[in-house]
N, C-alpha and C positions, 0 to 999 in steps of 0.2 A: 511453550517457554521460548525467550528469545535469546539466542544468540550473542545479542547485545550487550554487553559486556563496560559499558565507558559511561560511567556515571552520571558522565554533564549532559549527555547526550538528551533531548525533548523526548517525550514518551507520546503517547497516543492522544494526548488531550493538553492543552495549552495551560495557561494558570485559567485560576477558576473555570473551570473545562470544557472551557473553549477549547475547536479541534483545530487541529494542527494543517496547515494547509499547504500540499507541492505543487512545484510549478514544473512540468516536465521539459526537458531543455529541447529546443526547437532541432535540432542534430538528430534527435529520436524519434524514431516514426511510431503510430499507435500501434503499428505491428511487430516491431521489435518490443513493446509496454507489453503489451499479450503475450506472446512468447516468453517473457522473462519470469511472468505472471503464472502464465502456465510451469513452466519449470521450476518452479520454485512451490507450485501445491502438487507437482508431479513428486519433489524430493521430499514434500511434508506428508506423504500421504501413508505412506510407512510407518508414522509416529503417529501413537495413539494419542499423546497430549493436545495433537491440532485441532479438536473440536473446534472450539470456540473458531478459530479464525476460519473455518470452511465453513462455520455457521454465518457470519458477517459474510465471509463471498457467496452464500447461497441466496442473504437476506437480500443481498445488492444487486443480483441480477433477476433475482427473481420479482423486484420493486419494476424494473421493466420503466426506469426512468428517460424521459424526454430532455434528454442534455447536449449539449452542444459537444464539439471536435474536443474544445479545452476542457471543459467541464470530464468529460469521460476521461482525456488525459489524467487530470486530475485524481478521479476516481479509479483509478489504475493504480496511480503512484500510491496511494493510500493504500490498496487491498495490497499492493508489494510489499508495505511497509508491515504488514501484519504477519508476512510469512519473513521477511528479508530486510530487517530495519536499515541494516547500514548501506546498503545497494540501494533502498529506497532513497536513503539520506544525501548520498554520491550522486544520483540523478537528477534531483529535484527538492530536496527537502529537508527538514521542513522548511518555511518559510512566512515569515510575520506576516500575517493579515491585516 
């Protein structure tokens, strides 16, 4: 369940669902994305609601994909936005493709 709270706010999937796509701000290193990443299914991991979203971060590293520096940026902001919508949205997101 999210936190999320503000109606107008984009959800997980674009109109006709199409996915929603961040752009991590150049200020933030991938190491601080990780970190926030990690903290953030370190504080979900208490709540038994979070299946789903530690199923999606199991599904993504366990794909063991060939992506570029941005691309994993990318893919960062996204698994944050699953645990962390509005810190996702503050950092990078979403953003019209």
């Amino acid at each position: 369940m999210s936190n999320d709270t503000n109606p107008h706010r984009r959800k997980d999937s674009g109109t006709a669902g199409e996915p929603v796509h961040y752009e991590a701000p150049a200020w933030l290193s991938t190491d601080d994305l990780e970190q926030e990443l990690l903290l953030a299914v370190l504080a979900d991991s208490r709540i038994d609601c979070a299946e789903d979203r530690f199923r999606r971060l199991d599904d993504y590293f366990a794909a063991d994909l060939d992506e570029t520096e941005t691309q994993y940026r990318r893919s960062l902001l996204r698994l944050l936005a699953d645990f962390r919508p509005q810190l996702a949205e503050l950092l990078g997101g979403p953003r019209e493709h």
